[in-house]
C-alpha positions in Angstrom: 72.3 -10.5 -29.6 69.1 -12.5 -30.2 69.1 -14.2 -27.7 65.6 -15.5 -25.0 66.9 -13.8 -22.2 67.5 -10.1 -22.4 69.9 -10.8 -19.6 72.1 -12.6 -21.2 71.3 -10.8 -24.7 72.8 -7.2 -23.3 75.6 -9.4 -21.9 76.6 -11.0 -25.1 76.4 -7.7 -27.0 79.3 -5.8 -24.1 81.5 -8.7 -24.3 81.1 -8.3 -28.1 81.4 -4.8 -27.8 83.9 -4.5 -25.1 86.0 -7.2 -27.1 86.0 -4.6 -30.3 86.4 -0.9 -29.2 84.8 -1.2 -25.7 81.4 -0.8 -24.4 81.4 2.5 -22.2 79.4 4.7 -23.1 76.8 3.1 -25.3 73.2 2.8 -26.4 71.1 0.4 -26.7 68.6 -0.6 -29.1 66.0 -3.3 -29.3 63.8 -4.3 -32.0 60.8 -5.3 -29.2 59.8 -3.8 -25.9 61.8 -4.2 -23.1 58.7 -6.7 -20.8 61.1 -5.8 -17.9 63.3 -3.5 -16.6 65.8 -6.4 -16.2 67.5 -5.7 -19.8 67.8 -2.2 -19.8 69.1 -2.4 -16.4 71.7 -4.6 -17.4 72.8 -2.4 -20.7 72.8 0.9 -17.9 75.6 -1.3 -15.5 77.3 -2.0 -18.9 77.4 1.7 -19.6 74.5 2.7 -21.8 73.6 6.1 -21.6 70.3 6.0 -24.0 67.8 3.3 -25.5 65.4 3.2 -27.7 62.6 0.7 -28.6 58.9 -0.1 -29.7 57.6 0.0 -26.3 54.4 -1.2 -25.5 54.6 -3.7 -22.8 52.1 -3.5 -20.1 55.0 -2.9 -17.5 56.6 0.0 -19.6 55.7 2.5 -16.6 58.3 0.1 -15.1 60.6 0.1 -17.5 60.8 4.0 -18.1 60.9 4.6 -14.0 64.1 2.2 -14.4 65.7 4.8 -17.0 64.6 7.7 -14.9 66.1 6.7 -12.0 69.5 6.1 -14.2 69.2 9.5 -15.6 69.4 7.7 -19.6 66.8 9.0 -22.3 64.9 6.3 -23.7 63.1 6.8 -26.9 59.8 5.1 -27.7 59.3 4.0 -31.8 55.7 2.3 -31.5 57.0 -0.1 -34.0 57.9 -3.9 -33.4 61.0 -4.6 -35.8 61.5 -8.6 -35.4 59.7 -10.7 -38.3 58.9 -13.9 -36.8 
């Protein structure tokens, strides 16, 4: 949802979603790494059953532990997609 916080970012996108056909299941797709589990956390409560992104933070070990212990594939690209 573009926003700073990937908090609020995956929270913007369900009510979006949720407000249109509903958000359960989903998956969820970011254009960078996820620096946090935080995020993908979030989009997992929301319902997400998959993500995929560029990967590369340094806490990615973090990050794919998060999805592990969720039971959710996550796919890595190795490819930032923002151009700014």
């Amino acid at each position: 949802a573009g926003q700073m916080s990937r908090v609020d970012a995956v929270e913007i996108a369900v009510r979006k979603a949720e407000s249109q056909r509903g958000a359960r299941p989903c998956v969820v797709a970011s254009d960078a790494f996820f620096p946090f589990p935080d995020g993908l956390v979030a989009a997992i409560e929301a319902g997400a059953t998959a993500a995929i992104q560029p990967g590369g933070s340094v806490r990615d070990a973090e990050v794919i532990r998060a999805a592990d212990e969720a039971g959710i594939a996550m796919l890595f690209t190795g490819m930032r997609h923002f151009r700014h």
